[in-house]
N, C-alpha and C positions, 0 to 999 in steps of 0.2 A: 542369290540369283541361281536359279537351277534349271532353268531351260530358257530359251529364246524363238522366238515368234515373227513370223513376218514382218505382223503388224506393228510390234514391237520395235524391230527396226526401222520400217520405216518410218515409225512417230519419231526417235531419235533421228532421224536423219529431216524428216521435218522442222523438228523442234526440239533437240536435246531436255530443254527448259522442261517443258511437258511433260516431258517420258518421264525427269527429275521423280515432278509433280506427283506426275499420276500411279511409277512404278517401286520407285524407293521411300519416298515421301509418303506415298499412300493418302495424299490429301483427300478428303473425302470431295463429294463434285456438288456443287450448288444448284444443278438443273444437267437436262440431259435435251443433247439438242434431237429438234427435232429429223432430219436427214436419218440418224444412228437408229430411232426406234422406228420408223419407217423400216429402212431394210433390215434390221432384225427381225418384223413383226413378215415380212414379205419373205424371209429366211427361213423363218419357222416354219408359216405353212406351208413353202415349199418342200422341206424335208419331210413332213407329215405328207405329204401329196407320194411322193417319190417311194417310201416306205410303205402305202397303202399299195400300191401299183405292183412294188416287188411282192406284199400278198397276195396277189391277184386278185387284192378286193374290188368291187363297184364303188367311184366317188363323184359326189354329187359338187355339183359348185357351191352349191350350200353349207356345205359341211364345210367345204377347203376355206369358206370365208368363215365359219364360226372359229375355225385356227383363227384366224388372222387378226380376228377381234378377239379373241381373246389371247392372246400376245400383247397387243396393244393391250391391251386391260392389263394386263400384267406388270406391264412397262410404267406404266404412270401410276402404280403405288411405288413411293417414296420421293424420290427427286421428280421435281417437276418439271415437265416438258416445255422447253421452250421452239417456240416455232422462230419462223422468219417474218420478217416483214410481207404482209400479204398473204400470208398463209392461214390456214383454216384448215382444224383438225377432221372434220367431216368431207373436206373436201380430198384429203389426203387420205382415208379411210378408204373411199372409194376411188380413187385411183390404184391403191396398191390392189384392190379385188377389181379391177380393169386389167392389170398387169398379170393378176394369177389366171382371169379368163383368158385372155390374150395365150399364157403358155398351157391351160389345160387343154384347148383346141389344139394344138400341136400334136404328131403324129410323134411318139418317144420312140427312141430304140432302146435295146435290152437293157435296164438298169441293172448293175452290178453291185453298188452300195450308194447307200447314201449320209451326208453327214460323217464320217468314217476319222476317226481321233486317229495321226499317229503323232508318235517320239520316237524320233532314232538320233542316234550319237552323231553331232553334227565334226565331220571330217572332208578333210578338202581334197576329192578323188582325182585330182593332180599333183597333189605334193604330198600328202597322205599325210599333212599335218592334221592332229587332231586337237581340236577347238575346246575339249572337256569341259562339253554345256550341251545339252538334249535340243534338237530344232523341233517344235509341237507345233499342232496344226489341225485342219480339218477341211478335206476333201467336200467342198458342196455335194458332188456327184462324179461316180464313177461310171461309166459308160459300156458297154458290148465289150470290144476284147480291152478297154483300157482307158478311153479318154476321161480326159479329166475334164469338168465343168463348172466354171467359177461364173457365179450369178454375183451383178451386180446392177445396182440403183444409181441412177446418178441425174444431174441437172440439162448435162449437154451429153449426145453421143462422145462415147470412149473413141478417139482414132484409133486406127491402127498400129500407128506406129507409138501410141500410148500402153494400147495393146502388146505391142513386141515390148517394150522395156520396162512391162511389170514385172515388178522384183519377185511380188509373192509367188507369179506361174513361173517361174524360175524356180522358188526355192520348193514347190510343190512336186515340178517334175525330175528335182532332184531325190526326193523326200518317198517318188512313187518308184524310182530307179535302185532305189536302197532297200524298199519294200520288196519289189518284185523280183531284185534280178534281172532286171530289164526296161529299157524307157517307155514311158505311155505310148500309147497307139496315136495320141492327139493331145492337141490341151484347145481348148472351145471358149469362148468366155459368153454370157447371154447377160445382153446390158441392156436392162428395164430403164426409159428414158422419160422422163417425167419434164420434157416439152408443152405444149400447147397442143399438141397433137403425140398425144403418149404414144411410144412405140416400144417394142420390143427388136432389138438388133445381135445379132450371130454373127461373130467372127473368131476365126480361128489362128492358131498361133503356132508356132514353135519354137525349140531351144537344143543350145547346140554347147559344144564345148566350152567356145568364148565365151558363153551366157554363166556358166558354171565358172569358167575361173574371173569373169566380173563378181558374183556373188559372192564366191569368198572372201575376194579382196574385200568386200563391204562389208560381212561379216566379221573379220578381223577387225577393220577398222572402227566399228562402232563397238568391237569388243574393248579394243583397247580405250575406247573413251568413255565408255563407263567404268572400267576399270581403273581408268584415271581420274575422276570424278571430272572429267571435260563433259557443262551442261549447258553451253553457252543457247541464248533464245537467238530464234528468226524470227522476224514478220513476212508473213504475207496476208494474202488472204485468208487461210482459214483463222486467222485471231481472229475476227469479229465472234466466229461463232464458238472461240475457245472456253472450256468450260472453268479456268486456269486464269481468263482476261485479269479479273479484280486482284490478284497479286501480280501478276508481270509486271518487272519492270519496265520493257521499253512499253508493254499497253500504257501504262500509268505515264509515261513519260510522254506519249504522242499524246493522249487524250487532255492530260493535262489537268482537270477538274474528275473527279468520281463523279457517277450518279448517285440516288439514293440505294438503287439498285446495287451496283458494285461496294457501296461501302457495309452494305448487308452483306454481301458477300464474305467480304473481307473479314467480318466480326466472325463467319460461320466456320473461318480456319482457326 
């Protein structure tokens, strides 16, 4: 284990079982739902958007959708894509190029970077204990003198105060604080909402000390529980669409019978 990742925590903190799976275990994935390659494919050509802009090239919406499909195309060699109940790949193709027109018509301000890798030595600037493990990541977008801009896809509007105690814009404006020398000017989040009536929603955030000495404590503590092989499963909602269902044990326990489905699974570990 040689760096740690937001997301990485917070699947641990999800689903220890999972992270087991997915990060030491290395099990390979049976399908890839569909949610993940939707906003990766929406990811991508918004980076390729952002990047063109900081050239001060001319972009067409044409182009910014030929990203997009082809990401999606990209996506669905190897594991295959499972959707949801009621979903339709065509119809999800085009809603994500509804969501890129929605933010191309947007008035930007000055982009600074976009997509933007770092790793710094994760220490805890209250106690100045040091964690001896890299926090790695990636800035969607950096903004005019600093803000930081985290896109995200979801089913229902993000609240706010879901908003306020996201871990990762926590551990971002920590990550830009150690980078620069100094805190973001902002942290913004832009939540593409895949309703009935698709919208695009803007709301902003901020983080303070408390926020920082919550994060570490959570960092510590999921440190110590991989370290201690502690990988106990949760259920909630996201098992239905876990890619991990066909060996868990409480799945197998609630469901009670495998499908054909799942026992394929199961053979392909």
């Amino acid at each position: 284990m040689d760096h740690l990742s937001s997301s990485q925590i917070n699947l641990y903190l999800q689903c220890a079982l999972k992270y087991k799976f997915q990060y030491i275990d290395q099990f390979p994935k049976p399908f890839r739902p569909s949610a993940l390659v939707f906003g990766s494919a929406v990811h991508s050509a918004l980076a390729w958007f952002h990047e063109e802009k900081m050239k001060g090239n001319q972009i067409t919406l044409e182009a910014l959708y030929r990203i997009f499909d082809a990401d999606w195309f990209s996506q669905k060699i190897g594991e295959p894509l499972r959707f949801k109940e009621g979903e339709q790949e065509m119809a999800l193709v085009n809603l994500g190029k509804e969501f890129l027109t929605m933010y191309a018509k947007e008035e930007l301000p000055e982009i600074k970077g976009a997509e933007i890798h770092f790793s710094i030595p994760l220490v805890d600037t209250i106690t100045g204990e040091d964690f001896k493990i890299d926090l790695e990541g990636f800035f969607d977008l950096v903004e005019g003198e600093g803000t930081i801009v985290e896109f995200k896809t979801s089913a229902q509007t993000l609240s706010a105060s879901d908003i306020d105690n996201r871990l990762q814009l926590t551990a971002y404006c920590y990550a830009y604080e150690i980078l620069n020398h100094k805190p973001p000017a902002g942290l913004k989040v832009v939540n593409f909402v895949k309703a009935r009536k698709p919208k695009m929603v803007v709301t902003e955030t901020k983080r303070g000390k408390g926020d920082y000495q919550g994060f570490f404590y959570i960092v510590r503590e999921v440190l110590n529980g991989i370290k201690g092989g502690f990988f106990p499963p949760r259920m909630g909602f996201w098992c239905k669409d876990c890619e991990y269902a066909a060996i868990c044990p409480l799945w197998k326990h609630t469901v009670g019978v495998k499908t054909k489905e799942s026992q394929s699974a199961v053979e392909a570990y």
